[in-house]
C-alpha positions as CSV (number, residue, x, y, z in Angstrom):
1,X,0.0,0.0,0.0
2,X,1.2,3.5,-1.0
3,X,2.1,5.7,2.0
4,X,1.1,9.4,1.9
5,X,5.0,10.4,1.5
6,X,5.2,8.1,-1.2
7,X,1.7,9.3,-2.9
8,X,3.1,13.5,-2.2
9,X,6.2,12.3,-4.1
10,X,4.8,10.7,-7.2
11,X,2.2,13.2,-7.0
12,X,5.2,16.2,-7.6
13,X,6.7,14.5,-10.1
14,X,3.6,14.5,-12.1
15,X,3.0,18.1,-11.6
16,X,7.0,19.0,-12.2
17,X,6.4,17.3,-15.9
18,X,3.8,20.3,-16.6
19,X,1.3,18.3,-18.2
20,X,-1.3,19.7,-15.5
21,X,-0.4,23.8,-17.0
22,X,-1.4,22.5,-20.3
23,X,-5.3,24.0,-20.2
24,X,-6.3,21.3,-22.7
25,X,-5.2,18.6,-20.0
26,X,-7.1,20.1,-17.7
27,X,-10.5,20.0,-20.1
28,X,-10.2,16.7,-21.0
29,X,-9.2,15.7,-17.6
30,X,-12.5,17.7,-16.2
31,X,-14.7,16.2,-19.0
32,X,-13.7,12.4,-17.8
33,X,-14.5,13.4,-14.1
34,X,-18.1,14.6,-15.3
35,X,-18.4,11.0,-17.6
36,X,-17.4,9.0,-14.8
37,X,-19.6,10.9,-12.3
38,X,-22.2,9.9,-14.3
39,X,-20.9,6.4,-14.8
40,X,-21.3,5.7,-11.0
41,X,-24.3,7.7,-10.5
42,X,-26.3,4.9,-9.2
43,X,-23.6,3.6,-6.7
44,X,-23.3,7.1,-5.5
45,X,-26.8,7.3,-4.8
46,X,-26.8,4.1,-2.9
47,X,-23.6,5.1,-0.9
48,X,-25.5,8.4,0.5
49,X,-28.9,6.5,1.1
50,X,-26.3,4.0,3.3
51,X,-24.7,6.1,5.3
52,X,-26.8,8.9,5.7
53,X,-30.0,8.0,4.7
54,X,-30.5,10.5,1.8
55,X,-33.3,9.9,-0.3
56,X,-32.5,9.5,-4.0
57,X,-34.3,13.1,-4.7
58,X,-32.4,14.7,-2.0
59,X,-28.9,13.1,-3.0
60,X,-29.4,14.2,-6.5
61,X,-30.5,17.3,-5.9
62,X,-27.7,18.2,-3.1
63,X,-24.5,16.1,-4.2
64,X,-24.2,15.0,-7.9
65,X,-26.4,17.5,-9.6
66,X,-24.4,20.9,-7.8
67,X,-21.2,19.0,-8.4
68,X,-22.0,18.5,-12.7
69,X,-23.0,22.1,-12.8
70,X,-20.1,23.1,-11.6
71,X,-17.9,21.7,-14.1
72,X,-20.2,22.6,-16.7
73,X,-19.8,26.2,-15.8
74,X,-15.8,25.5,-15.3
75,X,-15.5,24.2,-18.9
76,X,-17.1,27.0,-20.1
77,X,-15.2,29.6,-18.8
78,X,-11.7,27.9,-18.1
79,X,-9.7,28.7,-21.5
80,X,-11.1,32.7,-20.6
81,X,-9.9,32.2,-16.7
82,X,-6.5,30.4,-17.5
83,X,-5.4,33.4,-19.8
84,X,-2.3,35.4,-19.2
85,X,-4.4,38.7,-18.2
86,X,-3.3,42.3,-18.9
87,X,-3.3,44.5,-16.7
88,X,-2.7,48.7,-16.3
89,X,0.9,49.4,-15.6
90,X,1.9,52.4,-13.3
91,X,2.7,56.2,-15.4
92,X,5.9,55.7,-14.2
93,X,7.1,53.3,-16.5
94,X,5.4,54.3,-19.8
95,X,7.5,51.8,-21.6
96,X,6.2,48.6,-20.0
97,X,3.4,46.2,-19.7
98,X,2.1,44.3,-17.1
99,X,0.7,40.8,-17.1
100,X,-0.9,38.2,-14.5
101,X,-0.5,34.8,-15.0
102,X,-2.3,32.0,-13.2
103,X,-0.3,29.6,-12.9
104,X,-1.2,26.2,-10.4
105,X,0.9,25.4,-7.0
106,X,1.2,22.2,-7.0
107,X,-0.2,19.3,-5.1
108,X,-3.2,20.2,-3.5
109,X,-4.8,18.0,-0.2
110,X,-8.4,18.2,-0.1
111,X,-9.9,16.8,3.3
112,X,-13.6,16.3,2.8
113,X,-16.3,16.4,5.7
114,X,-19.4,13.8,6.2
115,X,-21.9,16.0,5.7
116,X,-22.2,16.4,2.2
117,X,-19.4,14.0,1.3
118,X,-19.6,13.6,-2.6
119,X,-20.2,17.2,-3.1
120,X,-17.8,18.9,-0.7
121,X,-14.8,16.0,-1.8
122,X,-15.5,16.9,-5.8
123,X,-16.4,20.1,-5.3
124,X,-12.8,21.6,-4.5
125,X,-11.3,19.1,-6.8
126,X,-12.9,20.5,-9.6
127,X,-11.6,23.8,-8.8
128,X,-7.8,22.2,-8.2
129,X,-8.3,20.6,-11.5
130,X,-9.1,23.5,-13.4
131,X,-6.3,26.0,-11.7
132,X,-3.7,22.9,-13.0
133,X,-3.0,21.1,-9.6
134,X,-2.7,17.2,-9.4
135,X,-4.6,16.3,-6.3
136,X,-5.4,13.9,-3.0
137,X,-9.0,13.3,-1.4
138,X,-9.1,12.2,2.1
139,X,-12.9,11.4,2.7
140,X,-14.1,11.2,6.0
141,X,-14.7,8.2,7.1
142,X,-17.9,9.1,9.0
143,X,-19.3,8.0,5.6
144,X,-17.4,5.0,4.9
145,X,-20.1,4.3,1.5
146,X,-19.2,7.1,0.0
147,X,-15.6,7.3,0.6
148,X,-15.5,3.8,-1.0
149,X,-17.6,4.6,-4.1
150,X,-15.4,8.5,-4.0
151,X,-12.1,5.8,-4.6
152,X,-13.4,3.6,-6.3
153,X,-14.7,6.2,-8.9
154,X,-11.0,8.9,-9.0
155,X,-8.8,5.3,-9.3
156,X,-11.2,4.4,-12.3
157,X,-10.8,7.3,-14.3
158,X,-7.1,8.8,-13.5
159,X,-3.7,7.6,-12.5
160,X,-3.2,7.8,-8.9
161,X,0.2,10.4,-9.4
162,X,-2.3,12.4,-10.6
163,X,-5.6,12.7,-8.9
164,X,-5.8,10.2,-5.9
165,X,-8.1,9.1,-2.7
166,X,-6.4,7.8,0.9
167,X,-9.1,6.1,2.6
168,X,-8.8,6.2,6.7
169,X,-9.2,7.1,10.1
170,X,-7.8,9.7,11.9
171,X,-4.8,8.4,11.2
172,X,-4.6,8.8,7.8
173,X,-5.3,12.4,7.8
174,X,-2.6,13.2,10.3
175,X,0.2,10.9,8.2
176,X,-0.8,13.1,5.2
177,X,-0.1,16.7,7.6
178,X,2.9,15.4,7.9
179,X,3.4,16.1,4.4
180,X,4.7,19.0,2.3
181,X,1.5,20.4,0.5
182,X,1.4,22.9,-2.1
183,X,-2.4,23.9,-1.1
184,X,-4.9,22.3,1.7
185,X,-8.0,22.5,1.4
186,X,-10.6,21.6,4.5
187,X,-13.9,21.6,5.3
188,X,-15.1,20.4,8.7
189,X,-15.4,21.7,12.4
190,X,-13.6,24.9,13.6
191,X,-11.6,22.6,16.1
192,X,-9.9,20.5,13.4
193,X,-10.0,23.5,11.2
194,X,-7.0,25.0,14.0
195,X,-5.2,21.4,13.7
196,X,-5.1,21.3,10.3
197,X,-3.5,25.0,10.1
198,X,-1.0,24.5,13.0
199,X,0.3,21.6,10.5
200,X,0.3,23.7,7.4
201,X,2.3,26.3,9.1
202,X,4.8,24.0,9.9
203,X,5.2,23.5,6.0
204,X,4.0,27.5,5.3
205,X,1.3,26.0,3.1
206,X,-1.6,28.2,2.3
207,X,-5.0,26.4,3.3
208,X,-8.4,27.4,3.1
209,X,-10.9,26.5,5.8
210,X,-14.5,25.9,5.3
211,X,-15.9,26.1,8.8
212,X,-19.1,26.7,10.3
213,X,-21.1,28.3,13.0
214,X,-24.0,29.4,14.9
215,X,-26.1,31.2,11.6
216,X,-29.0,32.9,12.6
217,X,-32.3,33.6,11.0
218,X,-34.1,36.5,11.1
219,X,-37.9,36.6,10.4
220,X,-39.0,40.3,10.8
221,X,-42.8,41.6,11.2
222,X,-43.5,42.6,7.7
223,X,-41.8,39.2,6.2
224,X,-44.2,37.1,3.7
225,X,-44.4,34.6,6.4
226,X,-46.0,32.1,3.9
227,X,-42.8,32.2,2.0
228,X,-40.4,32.3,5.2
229,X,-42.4,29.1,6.6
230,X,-41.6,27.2,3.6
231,X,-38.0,28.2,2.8
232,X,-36.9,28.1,6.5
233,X,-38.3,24.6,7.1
234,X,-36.5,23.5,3.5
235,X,-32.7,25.1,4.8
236,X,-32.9,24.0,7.9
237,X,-33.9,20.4,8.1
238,X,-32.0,19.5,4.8
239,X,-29.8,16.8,5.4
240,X,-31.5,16.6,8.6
241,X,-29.6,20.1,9.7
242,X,-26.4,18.4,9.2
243,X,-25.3,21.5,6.6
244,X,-22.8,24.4,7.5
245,X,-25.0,26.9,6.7
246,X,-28.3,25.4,8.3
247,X,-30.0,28.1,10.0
248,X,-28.9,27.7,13.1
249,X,-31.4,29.7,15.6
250,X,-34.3,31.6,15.0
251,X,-35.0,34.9,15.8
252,X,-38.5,36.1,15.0
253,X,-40.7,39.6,16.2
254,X,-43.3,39.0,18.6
255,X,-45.8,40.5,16.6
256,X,-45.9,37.3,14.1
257,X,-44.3,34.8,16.7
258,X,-47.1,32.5,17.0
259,X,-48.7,32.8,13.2
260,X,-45.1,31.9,11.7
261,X,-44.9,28.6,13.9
262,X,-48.0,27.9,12.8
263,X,-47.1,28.2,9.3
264,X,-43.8,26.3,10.6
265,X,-45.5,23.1,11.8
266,X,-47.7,23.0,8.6
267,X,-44.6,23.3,6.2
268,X,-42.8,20.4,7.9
269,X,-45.4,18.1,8.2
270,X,-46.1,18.8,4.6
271,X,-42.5,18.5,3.3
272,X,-41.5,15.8,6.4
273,X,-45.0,13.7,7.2
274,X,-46.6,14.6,11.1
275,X,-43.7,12.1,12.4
276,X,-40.6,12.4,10.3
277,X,-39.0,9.2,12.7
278,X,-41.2,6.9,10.4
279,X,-40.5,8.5,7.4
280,X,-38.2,6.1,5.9
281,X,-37.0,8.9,3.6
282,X,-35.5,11.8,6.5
283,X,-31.8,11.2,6.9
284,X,-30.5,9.6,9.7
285,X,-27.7,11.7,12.0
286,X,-23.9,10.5,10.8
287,X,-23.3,8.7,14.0
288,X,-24.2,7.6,17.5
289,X,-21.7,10.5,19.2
290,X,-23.5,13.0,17.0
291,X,-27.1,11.6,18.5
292,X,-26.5,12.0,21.7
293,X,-25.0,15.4,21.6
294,X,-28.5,16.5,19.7
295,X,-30.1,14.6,22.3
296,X,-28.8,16.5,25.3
297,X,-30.2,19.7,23.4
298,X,-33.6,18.4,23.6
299,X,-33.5,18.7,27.1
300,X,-33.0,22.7,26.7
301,X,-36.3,24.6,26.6
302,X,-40.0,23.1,25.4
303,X,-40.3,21.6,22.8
304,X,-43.1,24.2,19.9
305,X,-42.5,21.7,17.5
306,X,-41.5,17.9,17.2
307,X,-39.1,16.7,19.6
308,X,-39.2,12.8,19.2
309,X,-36.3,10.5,18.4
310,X,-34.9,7.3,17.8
311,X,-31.6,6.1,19.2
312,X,-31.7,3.2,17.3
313,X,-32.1,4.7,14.2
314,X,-30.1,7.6,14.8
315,X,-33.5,10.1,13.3
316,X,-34.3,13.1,15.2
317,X,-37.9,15.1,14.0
318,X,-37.5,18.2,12.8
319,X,-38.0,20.1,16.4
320,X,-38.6,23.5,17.3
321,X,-37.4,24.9,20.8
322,X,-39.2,27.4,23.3
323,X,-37.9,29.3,25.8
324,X,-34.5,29.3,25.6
325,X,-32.2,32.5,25.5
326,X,-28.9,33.6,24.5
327,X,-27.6,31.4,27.9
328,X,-29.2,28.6,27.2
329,X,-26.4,25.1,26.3
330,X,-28.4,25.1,22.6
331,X,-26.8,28.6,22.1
332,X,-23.2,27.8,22.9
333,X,-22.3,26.0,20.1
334,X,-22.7,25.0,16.2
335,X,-26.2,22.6,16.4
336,X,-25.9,20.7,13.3
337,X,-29.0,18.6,13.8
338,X,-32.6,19.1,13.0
339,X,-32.8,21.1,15.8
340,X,-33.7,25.1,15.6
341,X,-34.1,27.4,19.2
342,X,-36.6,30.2,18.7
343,X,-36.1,33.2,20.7
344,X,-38.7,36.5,20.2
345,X,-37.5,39.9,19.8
346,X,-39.6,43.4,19.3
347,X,-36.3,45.8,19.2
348,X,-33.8,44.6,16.5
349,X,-30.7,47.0,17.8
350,X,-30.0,44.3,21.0
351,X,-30.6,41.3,18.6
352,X,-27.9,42.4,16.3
353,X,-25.7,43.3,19.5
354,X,-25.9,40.0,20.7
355,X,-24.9,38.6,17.4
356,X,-22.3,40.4,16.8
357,X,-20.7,39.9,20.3
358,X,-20.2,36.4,19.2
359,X,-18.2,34.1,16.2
360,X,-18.7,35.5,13.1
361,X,-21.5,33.1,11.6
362,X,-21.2,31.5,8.1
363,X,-24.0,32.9,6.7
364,X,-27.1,35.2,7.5
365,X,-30.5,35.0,6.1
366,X,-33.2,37.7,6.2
367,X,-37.0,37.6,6.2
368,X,-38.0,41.0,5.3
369,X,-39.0,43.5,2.2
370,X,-37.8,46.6,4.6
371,X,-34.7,47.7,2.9
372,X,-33.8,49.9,5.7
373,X,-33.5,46.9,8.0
374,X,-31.5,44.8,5.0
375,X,-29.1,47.8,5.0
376,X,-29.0,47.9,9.0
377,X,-28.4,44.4,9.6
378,X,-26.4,43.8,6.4
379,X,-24.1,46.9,8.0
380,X,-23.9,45.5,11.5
381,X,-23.3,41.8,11.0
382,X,-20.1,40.3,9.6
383,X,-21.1,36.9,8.4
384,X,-19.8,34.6,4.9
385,X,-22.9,34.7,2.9
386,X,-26.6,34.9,2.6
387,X,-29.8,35.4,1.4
388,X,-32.6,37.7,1.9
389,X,-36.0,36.1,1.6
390,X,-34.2,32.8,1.0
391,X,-32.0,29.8,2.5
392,X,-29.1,28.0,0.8
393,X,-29.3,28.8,-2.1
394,X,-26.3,32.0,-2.0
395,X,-24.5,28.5,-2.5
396,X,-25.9,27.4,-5.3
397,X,-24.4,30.3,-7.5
398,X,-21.5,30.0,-9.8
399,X,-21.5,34.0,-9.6
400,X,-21.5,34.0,-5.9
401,X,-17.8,33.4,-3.5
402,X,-18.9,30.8,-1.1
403,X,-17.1,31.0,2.2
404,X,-16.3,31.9,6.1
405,X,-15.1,34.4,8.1
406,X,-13.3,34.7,11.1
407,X,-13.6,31.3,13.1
408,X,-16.3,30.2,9.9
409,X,-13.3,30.1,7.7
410,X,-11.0,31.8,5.7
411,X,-11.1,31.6,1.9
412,X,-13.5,31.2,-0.3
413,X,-14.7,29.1,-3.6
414,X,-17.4,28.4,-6.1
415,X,-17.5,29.1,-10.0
416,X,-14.3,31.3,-10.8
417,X,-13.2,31.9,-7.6
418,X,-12.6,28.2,-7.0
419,X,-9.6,29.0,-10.1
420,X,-8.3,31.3,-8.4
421,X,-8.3,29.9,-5.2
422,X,-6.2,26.8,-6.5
423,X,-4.0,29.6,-8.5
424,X,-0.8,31.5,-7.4
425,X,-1.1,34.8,-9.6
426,X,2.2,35.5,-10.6
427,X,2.9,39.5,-11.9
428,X,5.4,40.0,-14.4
429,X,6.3,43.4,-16.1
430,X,7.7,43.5,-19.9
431,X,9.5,46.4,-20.0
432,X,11.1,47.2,-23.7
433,X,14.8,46.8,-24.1
């Protein structure tokens, strides 16, 4: 079996031959990921429905179908992004002109969460790919389906020095550390997110950090609570709330309080059946560890909406919680489970105080046609992204930078901005002789 020292090596001997600069690799390359995606679509599918309980719809949907868009929009724009670009050069030097050129760093380590672990392994690589990087995949092995199926599928379609997947436990990711990286790339919890940057520093290697957080939602009096009801209920019990940017709490005015829970209730029992524990199609939670964290939440507070589980089928309902506060344990960290705390507000000044005295959230979303309170949150909150009237779907866009801040994450991807992300720009002035 390969070690990871032996894999970095073989790896940067690939990239040192420059076939990977070569933009036409990189198209063809990206054209036999999306044909052998779609080879092993079915076993994919299965994978997710077996280790997380996704429904075909849902797996679809939320993995494969945001993973082939992406390099559909990536082949269309690559040759345009690749480009030597020109740029202005300073008054002082009339004689010159100056020039950026992308160019890959090297061998790129992509470390892959559970959560979404098709989309978020394939995802970045589709971004090293197209910047010129050869690449390793460590899947988590939480989801020990899909981390099969995810080697199964990169050893099928390209030689291991140059795209390859380490299967593992812990272990495995920390032999890989070890190594000299050109690029890390992580997604996961803020905790390993600080391991995996105290080893990069010991190399100097530039990582990005897809985090998470504690992302509020804000339904306001004058929202279309119709349309907040449904949306809300979609983002946040996705995946079973097992998604970074979940809506974490809720924070809705007093003067529509009780109407929008109404509304709530209705939406997920439409979306989710009256007892989501028997519907055989709402994912499961990863793990038994995971369960019983969500479970000691469901002690906090009363319980507005839902609140029944299964230990032996690791399913939680979709549940809404009652009179908790900023205090309360629910509050004090990342919930990541289909579990949302409700807390009332009629002044939004000491709301957005208390938000703002606290991590910088991954994302933000907004119930309200009041631009003055867009502009007033928007202008008070540091957060990664979000959406106004919506949930999720900031994600979705190739147009839109997807990423943290602050102990969220640093760096950002999606669409172009995954190229450049996986690119070192290198200036160079021409100056006549």
């Amino acid at each position: 079996m390969t070690t990871a020292h032996e894999l970095v090596q073989q790896q940067r001997q690939f990239f040192n031959t420059g076939n990977t600069k070569d933009v036409t690799f990189r198209i063809q390359a990206l054209n036999r990921l999306k044909k052998a995606i779609e080879k092993f679509h079915q076993p994919i599918l299965d994978a997710l429905k077996s280790d997380l309980n996704k429904s075909e719809p849902e797996a679809f949907g939320s993995e494969i179908r945001i993973v082939l868009g992406e390099i559909d929009f990536t082949l269309e724009h690559l040759e345009q992004w690749a480009a030597p670009r020109e740029v202005p050069t300073a008054s002082t030097l009339p004689d010159s002109t100056s020039f950026i050129h992308p160019e890959p760093y090297g061998v790129a380590l992509i470390i892959a969460p559970w959560n979404y672990p098709f989309q978020l392994a394939f995802g970045p690589l589709i971004g090293a790919m197209a910047a010129g990087n050869s690449a390793v995949i460590k899947p988590s092995e939480l989801t020990p389906a899909v981390s099969k199926v995810t080697a199964e599928l990169i050893a099928d379609t390209f030689p291991s020095e140059y795209i390859a997947v380490m299967e593992g436990e812990v272990e495995t990711s920390t032999a890989l550390l070890k190594e000299k990286f050109d690029y890390i790339f992580f997604t996961g919890s803020t905790g390993v997110g600080k391991v995996v940057m105290r080893a990069a520093a010991e190399h100097l290697t530039p990582v990005t950090l897809e985090l998470g957080g504690k992302s509020p939602s804000i339904v306001h009096k004058d929202a279309n609570l119709q349309v907040a009801a449904q949306r809300l209920a979609r983002g946040k019990f996705l995946n079973a709330g097992q998604t970074c940017v979940a809506p974490d709490y809720l924070l809705v005015h007093e003067d529509v309080r009780e109407e929008f829970i109404s509304l709530l209730q209705a939406e997920i029992n439409d979306k989710y059946t009256e007892n989501a524990t028997q519907n055989p199609n709402f994912p499961h939670i990863v793990n038994q560890r995971n369960f019983d964290r969500l479970a000691k939440f469901l002690e906090d507070g009363e319980f507005l909406i839902g609140g029944r589980s299964i230990r032996e089928q690791l399913v939680i309902e979709p549940t809404l919680l009652g009179n908790v506060d900023w205090t309360s344990p629910v509050m004090q960290e990342e919930i990541f489970g289909p579990i949302l705390p409700v807390i009332e507000y009629n002044d939004l000044n000491p709301i957005l105080d208390e938000i703002v005295q606290r991590p910088k959230p991954l994302a933000l979303y907004l119930f309200t046609n009041d631009e003055e309170v867009q502009d007033q949150v928007f202008n008070t909150v540091s957060f990664g992204g979000g959406c106004v009237n919506e949930t999720l779907s900031h994600m979705t866009s190739h147009y839109l930078p997807f990423g943290g801040v602050g102990d969220s994450g640093m760096g950002s991807y999606h669409g172009q901005q995954s190229f450049e992300l996986f690119s070192h720009h290198k200036s160079i002035l021409k100056r006549n002789s």
